[in-house]
RODRENMI-10393 format. One line per 5 residues: for each residue z, y, x of C-alpha. Coordinates in Angstrom, 1 decimal. Example, Ala and Ser with C-alpha at 12.3 -4.5 7.8 and 13.67 -1.06 7.14 Angstrom:
7.8 -4.5 12.3  7.1 -1.1 13.7
This chain:
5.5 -87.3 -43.6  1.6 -87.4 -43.3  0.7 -83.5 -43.3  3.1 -80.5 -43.5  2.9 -79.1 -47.0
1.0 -75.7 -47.4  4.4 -73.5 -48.6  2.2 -70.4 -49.6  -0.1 -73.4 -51.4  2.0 -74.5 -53.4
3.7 -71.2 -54.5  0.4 -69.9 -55.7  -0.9 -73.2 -57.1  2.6 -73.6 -59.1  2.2 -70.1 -60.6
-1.6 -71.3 -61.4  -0.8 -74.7 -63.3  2.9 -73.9 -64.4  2.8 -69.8 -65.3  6.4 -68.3 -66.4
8.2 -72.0 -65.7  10.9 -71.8 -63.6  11.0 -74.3 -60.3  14.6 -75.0 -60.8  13.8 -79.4 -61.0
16.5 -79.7 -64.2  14.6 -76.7 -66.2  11.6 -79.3 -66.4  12.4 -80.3 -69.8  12.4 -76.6 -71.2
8.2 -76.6 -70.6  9.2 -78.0 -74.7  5.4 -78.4 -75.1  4.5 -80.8 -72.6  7.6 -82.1 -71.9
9.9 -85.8 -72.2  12.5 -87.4 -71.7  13.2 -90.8 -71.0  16.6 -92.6 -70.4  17.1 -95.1 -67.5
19.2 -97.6 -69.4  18.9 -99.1 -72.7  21.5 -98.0 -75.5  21.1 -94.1 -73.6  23.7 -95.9 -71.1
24.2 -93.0 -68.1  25.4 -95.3 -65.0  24.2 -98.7 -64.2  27.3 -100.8 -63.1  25.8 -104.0 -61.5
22.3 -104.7 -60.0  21.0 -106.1 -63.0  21.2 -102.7 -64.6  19.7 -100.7 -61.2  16.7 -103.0 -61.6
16.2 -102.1 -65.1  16.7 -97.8 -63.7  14.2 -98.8 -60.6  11.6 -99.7 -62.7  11.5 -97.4 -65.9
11.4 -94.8 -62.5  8.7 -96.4 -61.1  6.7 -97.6 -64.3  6.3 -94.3 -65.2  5.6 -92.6 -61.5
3.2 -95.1 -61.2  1.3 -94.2 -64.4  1.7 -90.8 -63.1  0.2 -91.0 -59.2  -3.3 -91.0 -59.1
-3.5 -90.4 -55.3  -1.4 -91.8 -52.5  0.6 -89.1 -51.6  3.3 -87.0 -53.6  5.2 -84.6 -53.3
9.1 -84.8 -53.5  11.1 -81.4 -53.6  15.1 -81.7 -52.8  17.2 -78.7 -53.2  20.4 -77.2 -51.3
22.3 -74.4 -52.7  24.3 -71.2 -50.8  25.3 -67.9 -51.7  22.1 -66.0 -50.2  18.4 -66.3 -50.3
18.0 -67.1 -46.8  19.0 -70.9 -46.2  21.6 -71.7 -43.6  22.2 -75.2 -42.0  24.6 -76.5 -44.2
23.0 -75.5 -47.2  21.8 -79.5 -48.4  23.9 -81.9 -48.1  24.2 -84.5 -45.7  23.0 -87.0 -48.1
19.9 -84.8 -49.3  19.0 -84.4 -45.9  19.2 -88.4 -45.1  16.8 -89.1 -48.1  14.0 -86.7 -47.1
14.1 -85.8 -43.4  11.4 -84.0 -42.6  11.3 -81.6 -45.5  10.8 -78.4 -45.3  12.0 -75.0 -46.5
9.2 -73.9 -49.6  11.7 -71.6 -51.5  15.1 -70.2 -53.1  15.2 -69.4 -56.9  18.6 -67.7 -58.2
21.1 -70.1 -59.2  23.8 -68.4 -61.0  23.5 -64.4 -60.9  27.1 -63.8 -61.8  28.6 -60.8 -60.0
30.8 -62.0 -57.0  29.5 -65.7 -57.5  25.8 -65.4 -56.9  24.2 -68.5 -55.9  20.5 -69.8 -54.5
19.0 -72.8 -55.0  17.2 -73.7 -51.9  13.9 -76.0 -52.5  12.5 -77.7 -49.7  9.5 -80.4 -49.9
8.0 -83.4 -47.8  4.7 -84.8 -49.1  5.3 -89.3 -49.1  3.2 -91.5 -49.0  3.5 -93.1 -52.6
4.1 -96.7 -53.6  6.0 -98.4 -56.3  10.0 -98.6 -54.9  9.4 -96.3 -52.2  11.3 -93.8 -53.6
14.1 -96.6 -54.8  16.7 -95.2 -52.2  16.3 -91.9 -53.2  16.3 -92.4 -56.6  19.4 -94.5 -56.4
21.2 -91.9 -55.1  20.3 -89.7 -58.5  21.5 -92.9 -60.3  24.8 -92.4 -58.7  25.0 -88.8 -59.4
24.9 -88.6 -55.2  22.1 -85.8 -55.1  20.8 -84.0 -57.8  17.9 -81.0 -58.6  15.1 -83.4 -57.5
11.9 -82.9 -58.6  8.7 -84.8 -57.7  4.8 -84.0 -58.5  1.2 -85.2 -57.6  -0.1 -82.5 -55.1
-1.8 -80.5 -57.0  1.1 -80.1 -59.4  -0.7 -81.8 -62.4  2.5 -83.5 -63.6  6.2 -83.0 -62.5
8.9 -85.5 -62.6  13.1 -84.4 -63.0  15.3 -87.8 -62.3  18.6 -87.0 -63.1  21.9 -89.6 -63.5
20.9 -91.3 -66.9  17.2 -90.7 -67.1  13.8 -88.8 -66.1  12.4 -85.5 -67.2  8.4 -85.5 -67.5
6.3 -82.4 -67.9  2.6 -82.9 -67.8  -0.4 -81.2 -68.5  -1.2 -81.5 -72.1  0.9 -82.3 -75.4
-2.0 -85.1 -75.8  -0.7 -86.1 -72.4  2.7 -85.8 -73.4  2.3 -87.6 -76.6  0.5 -91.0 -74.9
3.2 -91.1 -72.2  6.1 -90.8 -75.2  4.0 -93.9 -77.3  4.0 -95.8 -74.5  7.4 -96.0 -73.4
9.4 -95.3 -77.0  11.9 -97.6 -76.4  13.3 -95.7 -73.8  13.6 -92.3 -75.9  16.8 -91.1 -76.7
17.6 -91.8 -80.4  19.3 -87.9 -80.8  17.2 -86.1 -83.3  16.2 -83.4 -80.4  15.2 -86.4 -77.9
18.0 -85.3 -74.9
């Protein structure tokens, strides 16, 4: 970690560039007017089974981040989950915690709000120092359906970026934006008429 993120910051700069969205990493694909998604394998294939096929995730991951980063830093968001909105300890799992050490607590956004089975999504964030494969472990782990919820951005939230276990959610600033990004990399759209 180069400097601890600004908590209060970001809250306030989310609510500037993302009004009304929720922070919630696997709602990134419902900001419909900015929004993509990409799959990680060809033929929409949701695990890779041999090294050959991880290659092919790691760099439709980090083709795109790469397009994406301007500066050298980023900022990656992990989340933990419990059934209050104060974290505890054991809230992110051990795994979670491995990949991004020295995050920090930012905030909790209700879960599930079902009487007698409430539950908080915790969100903590580390600013990294970005370059291409960096992230590889981490995103490896999303791969395997290890860790989920993570969301990264550039640090002043211009673009966010959901991986999930079979592909990449993409919200950026404009539908212009949206629409060069989806041109370039057509091939690895879905081929459902919705684009999921």
């Amino acid at each position: 970690m180069t400097d601890a993120v600004d908590t209060g910051r970001l809250s306030a700069l989310w609510d500037e560039r993302w009004p009304g969205c929720s922070k919630m990493p696997f709602e990134v694909l419902s900001i419909r007017d900015r929004s993509v998604r990409f799959h990680a394998l060809p033929g929409s294939k949701r695990y890779p089974d041999t090294e050959d096929e991880y290659g092919i995730v790691m760099h439709r991951h980090n083709t795109i981040l790469a397009e994406l980063t301007v500066g050298s830093s980023l900022l990656v968001v992990t989340a933990g989950y419990s059934p209050a909105a104060e974290p505890t300890e054991d809230s992110r799992a051990p795994e979670t915690i491995a990949a991004q050490r020295s995050a920090i607590f930012w905030t909790a956004v209700l879960y599930d709000d079902e009487p007698g089975s409430e539950c908080w999504m915790h969100l903590y964030v580390d600013r990294t120092e970005w370059a291409r494969g960096r992230l590889d472990p981490l995103l490896r782990l999303v791969a395997d359906d290890v860790v989920s919820d993570i969301l990264l951005a550039d640090l002043d939230l211009r673009w966010l970026y959901h991986p999930y276990d079979g592909g990449m959610d993409v919200a950026v600033s404009s539908a212009s934006e949206r629409d060069a990004l989806r041109e370039r990399h057509s091939v690895w759209l879905s081929a459902h008429p919705n684009g999921t």
